[in-house]
C-alpha positions as CSV (number, residue, x, y, z in Angstrom):
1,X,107.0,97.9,121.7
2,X,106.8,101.7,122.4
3,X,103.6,103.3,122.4
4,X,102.8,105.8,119.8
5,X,102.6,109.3,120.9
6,X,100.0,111.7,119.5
7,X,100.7,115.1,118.7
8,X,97.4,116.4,117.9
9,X,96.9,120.1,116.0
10,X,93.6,121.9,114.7
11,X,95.2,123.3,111.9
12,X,98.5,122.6,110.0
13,X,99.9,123.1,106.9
14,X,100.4,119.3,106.4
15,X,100.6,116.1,109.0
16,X,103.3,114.5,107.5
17,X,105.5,117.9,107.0
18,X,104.9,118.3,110.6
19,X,106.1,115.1,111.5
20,X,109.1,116.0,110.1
21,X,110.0,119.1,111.8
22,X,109.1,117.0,115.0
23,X,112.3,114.9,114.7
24,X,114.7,116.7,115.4
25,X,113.1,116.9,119.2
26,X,110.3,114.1,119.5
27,X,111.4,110.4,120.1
28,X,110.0,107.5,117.7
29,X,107.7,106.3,117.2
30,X,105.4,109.1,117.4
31,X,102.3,110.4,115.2
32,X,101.0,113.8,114.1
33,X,97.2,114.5,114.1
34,X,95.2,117.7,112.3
35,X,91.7,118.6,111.9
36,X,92.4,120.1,108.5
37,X,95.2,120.6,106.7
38,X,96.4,123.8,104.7
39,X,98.7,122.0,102.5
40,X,98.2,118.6,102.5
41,X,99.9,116.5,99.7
42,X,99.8,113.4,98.4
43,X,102.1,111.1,95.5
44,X,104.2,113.1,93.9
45,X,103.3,116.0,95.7
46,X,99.5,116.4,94.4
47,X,97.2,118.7,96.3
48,X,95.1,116.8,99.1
49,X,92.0,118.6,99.5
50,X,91.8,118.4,103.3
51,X,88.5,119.7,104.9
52,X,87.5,119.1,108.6
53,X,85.7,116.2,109.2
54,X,88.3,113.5,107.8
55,X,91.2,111.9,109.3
56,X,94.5,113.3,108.7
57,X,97.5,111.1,110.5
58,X,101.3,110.7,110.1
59,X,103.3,108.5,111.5
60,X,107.1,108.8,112.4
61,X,108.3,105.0,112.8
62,X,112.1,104.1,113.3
63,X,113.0,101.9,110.2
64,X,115.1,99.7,112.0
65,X,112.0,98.2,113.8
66,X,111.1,97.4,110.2
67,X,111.5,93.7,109.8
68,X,110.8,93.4,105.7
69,X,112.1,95.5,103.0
70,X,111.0,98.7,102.1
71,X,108.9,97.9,98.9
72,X,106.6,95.8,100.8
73,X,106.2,98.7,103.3
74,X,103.2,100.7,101.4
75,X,101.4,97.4,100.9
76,X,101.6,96.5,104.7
77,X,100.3,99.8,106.0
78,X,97.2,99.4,102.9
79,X,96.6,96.4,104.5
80,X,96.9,97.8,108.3
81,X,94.3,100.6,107.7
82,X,91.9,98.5,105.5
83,X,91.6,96.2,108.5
84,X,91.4,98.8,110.7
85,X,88.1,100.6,108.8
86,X,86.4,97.5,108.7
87,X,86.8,96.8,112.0
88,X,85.4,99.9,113.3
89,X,82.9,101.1,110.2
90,X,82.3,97.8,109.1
91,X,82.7,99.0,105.2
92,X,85.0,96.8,102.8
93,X,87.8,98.4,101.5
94,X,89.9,97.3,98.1
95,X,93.4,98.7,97.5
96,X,94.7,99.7,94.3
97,X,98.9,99.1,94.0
98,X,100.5,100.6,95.7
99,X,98.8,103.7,98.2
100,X,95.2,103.8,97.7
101,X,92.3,102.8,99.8
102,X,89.3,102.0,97.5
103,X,85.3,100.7,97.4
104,X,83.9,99.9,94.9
105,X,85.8,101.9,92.0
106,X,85.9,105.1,94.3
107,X,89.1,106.2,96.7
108,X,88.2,106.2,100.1
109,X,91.7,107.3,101.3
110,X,95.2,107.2,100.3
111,X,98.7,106.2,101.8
112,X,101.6,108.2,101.3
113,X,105.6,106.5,102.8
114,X,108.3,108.4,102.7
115,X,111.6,108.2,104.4
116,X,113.4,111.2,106.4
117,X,117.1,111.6,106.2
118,X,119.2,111.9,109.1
119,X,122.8,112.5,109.4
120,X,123.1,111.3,105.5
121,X,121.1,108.2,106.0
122,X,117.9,106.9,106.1
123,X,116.8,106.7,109.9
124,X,113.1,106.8,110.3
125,X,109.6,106.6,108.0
126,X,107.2,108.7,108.1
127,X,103.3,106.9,106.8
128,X,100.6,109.1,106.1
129,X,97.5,108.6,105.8
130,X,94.0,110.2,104.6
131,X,90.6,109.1,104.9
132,X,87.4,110.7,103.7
133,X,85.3,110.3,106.8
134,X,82.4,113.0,106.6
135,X,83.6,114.3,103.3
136,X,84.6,113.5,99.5
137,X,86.6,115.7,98.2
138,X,85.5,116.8,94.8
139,X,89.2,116.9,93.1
140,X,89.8,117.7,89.5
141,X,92.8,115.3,89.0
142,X,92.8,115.2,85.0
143,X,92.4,112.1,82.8
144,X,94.0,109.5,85.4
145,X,91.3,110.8,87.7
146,X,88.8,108.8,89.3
147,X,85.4,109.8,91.8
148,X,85.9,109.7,95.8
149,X,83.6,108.1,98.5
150,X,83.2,109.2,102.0
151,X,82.7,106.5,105.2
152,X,79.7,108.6,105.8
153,X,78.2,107.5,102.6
154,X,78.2,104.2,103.1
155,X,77.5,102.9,106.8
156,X,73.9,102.4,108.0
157,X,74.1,104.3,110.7
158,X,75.2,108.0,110.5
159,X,76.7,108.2,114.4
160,X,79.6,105.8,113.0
161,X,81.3,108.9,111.5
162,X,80.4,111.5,114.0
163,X,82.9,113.0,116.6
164,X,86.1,114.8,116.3
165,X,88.9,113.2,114.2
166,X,91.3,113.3,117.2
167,X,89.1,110.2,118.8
168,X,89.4,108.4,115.6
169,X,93.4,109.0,115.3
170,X,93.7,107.5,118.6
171,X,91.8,104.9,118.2
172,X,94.3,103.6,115.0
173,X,97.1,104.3,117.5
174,X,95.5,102.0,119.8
175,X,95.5,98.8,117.2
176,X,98.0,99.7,115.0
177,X,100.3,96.8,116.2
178,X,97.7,94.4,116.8
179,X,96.7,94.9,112.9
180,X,100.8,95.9,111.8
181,X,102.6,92.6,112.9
182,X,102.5,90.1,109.7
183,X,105.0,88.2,108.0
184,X,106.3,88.7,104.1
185,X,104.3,86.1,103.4
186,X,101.0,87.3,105.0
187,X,101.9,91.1,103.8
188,X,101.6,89.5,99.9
189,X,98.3,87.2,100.3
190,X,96.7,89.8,102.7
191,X,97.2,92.6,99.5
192,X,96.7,89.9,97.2
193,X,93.5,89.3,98.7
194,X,92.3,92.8,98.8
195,X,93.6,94.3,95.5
196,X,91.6,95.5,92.4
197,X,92.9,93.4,90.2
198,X,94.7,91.4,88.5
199,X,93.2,91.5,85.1
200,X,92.8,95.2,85.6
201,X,93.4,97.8,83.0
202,X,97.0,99.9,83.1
203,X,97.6,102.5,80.3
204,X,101.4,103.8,79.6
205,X,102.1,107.6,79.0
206,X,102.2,106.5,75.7
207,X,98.6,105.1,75.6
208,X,99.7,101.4,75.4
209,X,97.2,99.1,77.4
210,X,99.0,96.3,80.3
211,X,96.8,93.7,82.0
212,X,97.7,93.3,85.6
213,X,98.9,89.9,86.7
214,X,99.3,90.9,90.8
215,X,101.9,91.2,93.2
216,X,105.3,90.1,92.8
217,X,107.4,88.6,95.5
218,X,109.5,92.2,96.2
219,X,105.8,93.7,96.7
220,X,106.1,95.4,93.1
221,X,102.8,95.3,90.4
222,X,103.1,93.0,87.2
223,X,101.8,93.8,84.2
224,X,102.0,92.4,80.8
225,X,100.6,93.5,77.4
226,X,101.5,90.8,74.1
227,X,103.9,88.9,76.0
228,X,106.1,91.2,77.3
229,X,105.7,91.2,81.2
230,X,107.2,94.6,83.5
231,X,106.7,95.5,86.9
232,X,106.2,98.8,88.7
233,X,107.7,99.5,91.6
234,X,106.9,103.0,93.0
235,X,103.7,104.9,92.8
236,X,105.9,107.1,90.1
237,X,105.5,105.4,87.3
238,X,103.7,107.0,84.6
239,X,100.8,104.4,84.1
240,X,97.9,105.3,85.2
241,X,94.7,102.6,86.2
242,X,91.6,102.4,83.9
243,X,88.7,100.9,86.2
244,X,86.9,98.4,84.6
C-alpha cells in the first residue's frame, strides 16, 4: 500500500475542505494536517470549535481501495482511532453510532466521512477527524448536547499530550494500516465491543423514547420502542442520544 502523504498547515479554514481543493493536484492517499482551524465543521455542518493544541486531520483515501461497503466505513475508522489513542495515551475510548469518540459520557473527538465527486462519480473519501488533546471545547450545542473531555484530562502523566500536533498527525499516519486492515466481520464485533450501548436511550424529534439493540449487519444502529424495531443509517437522523 501507498504511504500517506502529509500536508501539514498552521492555520486553515478547515482540514477536510482543504483536502478537497488538494485533489485536483495531490495523488491519493494523502492527509491534511492544521494547528487550528478557522472553520472547522463537523455532522451536518456544525461549528467545530478548533483551538491549537488538538489534532485536526483529514484524510483523502481512494474508495476503490475500500474493500467493505460504505456504511460500515464510519464504524471502521471509530474503531481505527480508538485503538490508535489507547495505544499511545493509554485512555479507553467508547464510541457512540456512528462518528463520535467518547469516555465515559463525554466526547473526546469526533469522525466526520464524506465522499468527493469526481467527473460525476464518487472517486475518493475524505475521513476527518478531531481530537481534544490539550483542550475541551466548551460548545453550546442545544438540548442534544453533551459535556467534552480533553486527553490531557485524563492521563497520569501530563508530557503524554505535550508537543506540536504535527508529531501526533504523523504518528496516526504511521499505524493507520496496521490498525485499518479488518474484515466485515471484525469491523461489527470490534464496534460492537466498543459502543455505548445497546440498551441506551434514543429520543425522536417527536420526543418518543427507542432502546438501542446494537449494530446491524449493514453497520446501521437498531432501535426499538413497543415492538416496533427501525434502524438508522446516517448520522442525519433526527434522534438524538440521552446518556444514561
Amino acid at each position: 500500500m501507498r504511504p500517506i502523504s502529509l500536508l501539514s498547515y498552521s492555520s486553515l479554514d478547515s482540514t477536510s475542505l482543504e483536502a478537497r481543493r488538494q485533489l485536483e493536484t495531490c495523488p491519493l492517499p494523502f492527509a491534511v494536517h492544521a494547528d487550528e482551524q478557522k472553520s472547522g465543521y463537523g455532522q451536518q455542518s456544525r461549528e467545530w470549535i478548533s483551538p491549537v493544541g488538538n489534532l485536526y486531520i483529514t484524510l483523502a483515501l481512494p474508495l476503490a481501495g475500500l474493500t467493505h461497503p460504505l456504511p460500515l466505513l464510519p464504524l471502521r475508522v471509530a474503531i481505527t482511532v480508538a485503538r490508535w489513542i489507547e495505544s499511545v495515551w493509554q485512555v479507553q475510548v467508547q464510541l457512540k453510532w456512528p462518528n463520535d469518540l467518547m469516555h465515559n459520557g463525554r466526547k473526546l473527538g469526533g469522525i466526520l466521512c464524506e465522499t468527493s465527486l469526481q467527473d460525476g462519480a464518487a472517486q475518493s473519501v475524505l475521513i476527518g477527524i478531531g481530537i481534544n488533546v490539550q483542550h475541551a471545547p466548551d460548545e453550546d450545542l442545544g438540548p442534544s448536547a453533551y459535556p467534552s473531555v480533553a486527553l490531557a484530562d485524563l492521563v497520569s502523566d501530563p508530557g503524554w499530550v505535550m508537543g506540536g500536533s504535527k508529531q501526533w498527525a504523523e504518528l496516526l499516519l504511521e499505524r493507520w494500516y496496521a490498525l485499518w486492515e479488518m474484515s466485515h466481520e471484525e469491523i461489527l464485533s470490534g464496534f460492537s465491543q466498543l459502543q455505548i450501548g445497546p440498551g441506551e436511550k434514543w429520543v425522536s424529534a417527536e420526543g418518543l423514547v427507542y432502546r438501542d439493540c446494537g449494530i446491524s449487519e449493514a453497520g446501521f444502529l437498531q432501535l426499538e420502542r413497543e415492538g416496533e424495531r427501525l434502524e438508522l443509517v446516517s448520522a442525519t437522523h433526527g434522534f438524538r442520544w440521552v446518556p444514561s
